[in-house]
N, C-alpha and C positions, 0 to 999 in steps of 0.2 A: 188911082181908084176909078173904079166907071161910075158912068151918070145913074146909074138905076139905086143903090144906095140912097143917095141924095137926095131922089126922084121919092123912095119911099122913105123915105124921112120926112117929105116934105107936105105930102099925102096925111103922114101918122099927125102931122105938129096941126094940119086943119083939122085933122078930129079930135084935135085938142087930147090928144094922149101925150104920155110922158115918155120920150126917148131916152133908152138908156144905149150905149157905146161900148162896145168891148174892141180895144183896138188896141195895136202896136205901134199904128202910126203918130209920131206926133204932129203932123201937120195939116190932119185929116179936117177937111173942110165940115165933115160931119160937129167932130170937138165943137162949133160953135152952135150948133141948134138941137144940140143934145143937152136933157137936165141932169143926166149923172154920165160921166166918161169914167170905166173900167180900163187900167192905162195896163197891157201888159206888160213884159219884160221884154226887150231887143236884142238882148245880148246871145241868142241861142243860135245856132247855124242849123241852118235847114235841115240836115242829113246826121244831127244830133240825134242819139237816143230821148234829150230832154226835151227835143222837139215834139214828140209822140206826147209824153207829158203835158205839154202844153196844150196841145190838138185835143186831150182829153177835158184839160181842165177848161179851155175854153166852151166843149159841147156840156160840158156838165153847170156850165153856170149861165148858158145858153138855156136849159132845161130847166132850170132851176126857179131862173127866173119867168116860164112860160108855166111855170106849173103854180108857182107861186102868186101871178099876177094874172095871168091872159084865163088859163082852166078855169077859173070860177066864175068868170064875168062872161061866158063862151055865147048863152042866151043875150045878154045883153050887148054883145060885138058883133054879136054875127052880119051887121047891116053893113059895119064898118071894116070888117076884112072880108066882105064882098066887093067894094069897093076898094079895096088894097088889089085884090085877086084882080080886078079886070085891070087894073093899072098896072099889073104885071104883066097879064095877056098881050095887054098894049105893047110892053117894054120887049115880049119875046117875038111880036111878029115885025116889029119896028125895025128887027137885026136881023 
């Protein structure tokens, strides 16, 4: 895993937001500063058909949950994924 996950994760847990984890890995350093872990399935091979499946299902609960949680409170965050955003900026010009 790269440092920039972590890095916004660690951003999200000072503004006192709730992390939620959709991951395959079980060792993911994330798993411990996360308050819900989304664990998916491992079993699939890259170049599966069922992998597509996956790739959807993961953007679909990705979405789901920005629609369901982040879209209404957008007036109220906005201070706080400005502050996400430049710690990105940070993380893209860093590399």
């Amino acid at each position: 895993m790269t440092q920039e996950p972590l890095l916004m994760a660690k951003q999200a847990r000072k503004n006192h937001a709730k992390i939620v984890l959709i991951t395959r890995e079980k060792t993911s350093p994330l798993r411990q500063i996360s308050d819900i872990v989304i664990s998916l399935p491992t079993n699939e091979k890259l170049l599966r058909f069922g992998a597509v499946n996956s790739l959807f299902s993961e953007m679909f609960a990705s979405s789901l949950l920005y629609l369901s949680l982040i879209s209404p409170k957008l007036n109220e965050l906005k201070e706080k994924i400005e502050i996400t955003q430049e710690l990105t900026d940070y993380l893209k010009i860093k590399d």
